[in-house]
N, C-alpha and C positions, 0 to 999 in steps of 0.2 A: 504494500500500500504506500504511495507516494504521499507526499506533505500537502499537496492542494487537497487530496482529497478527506487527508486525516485533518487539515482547517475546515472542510465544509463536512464533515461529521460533528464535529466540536461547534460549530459555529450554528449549524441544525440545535443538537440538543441543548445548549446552553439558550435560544431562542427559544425553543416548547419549555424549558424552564421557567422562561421571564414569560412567556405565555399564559400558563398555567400558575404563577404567583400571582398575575394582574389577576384574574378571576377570581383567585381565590386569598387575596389580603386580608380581607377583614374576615376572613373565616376562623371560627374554633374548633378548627375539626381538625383530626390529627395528618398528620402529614402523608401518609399512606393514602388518604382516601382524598387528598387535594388529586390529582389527574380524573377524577369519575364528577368531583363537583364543579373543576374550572369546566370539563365538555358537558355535562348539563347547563353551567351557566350561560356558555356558548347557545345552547339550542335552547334555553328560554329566551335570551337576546334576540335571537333571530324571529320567534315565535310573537314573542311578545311586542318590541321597540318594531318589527319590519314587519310583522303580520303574514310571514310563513307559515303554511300548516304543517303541522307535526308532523307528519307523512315525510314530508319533505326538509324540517329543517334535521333533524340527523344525520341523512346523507349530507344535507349542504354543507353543516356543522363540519364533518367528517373532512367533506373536501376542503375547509378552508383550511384545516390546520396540515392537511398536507401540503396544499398550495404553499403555505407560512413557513414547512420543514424545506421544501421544494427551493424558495428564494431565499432561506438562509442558507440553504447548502450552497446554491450558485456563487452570494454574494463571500461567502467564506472561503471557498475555493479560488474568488479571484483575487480577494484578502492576503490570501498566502504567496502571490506572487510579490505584493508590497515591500514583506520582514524578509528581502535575501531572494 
């Protein structure tokens, strides 16, 4: 595994981290169960603020956060041409 691609794995999961603390900051819930409450909070957003139906905001849900893993990999693979 090359360095561009080991900065846009790092750079993926440290963005679903900061992903997944935005939804779930002011939460009391232990930290195991933060990834199942930021993607519920995600598809009540969607449901709720944009007026998705449930049917469909899961999938969408789904797709956004891959689209979100998708352009932190990009932008971190190009990252690593910057350091060297």
């Amino acid at each position: 595994m090359n360095r561009s691609i080991l900065f846009g794995i790092c750079s993926s999961i440290l963005g679903l981290i900061g992903l997944i603390f935005l939804f779930t900051a002011s939460s009391n819930l232990p930290v195991h169960q933060w990834p199942v409450e930021a993607f519920q909070g995600l598809v009540f957003t969607l449901v709720w603020a944009v007026g998705v139906p449930e049917s469909l905001a899961y999938p969408a849900a789904a797709l956004s956060v891959l689209a979100v893993l998708a352009v932190l990999f990009v932008v971190g693979k190009k990252a690593s041409g910057w350091w060297g």
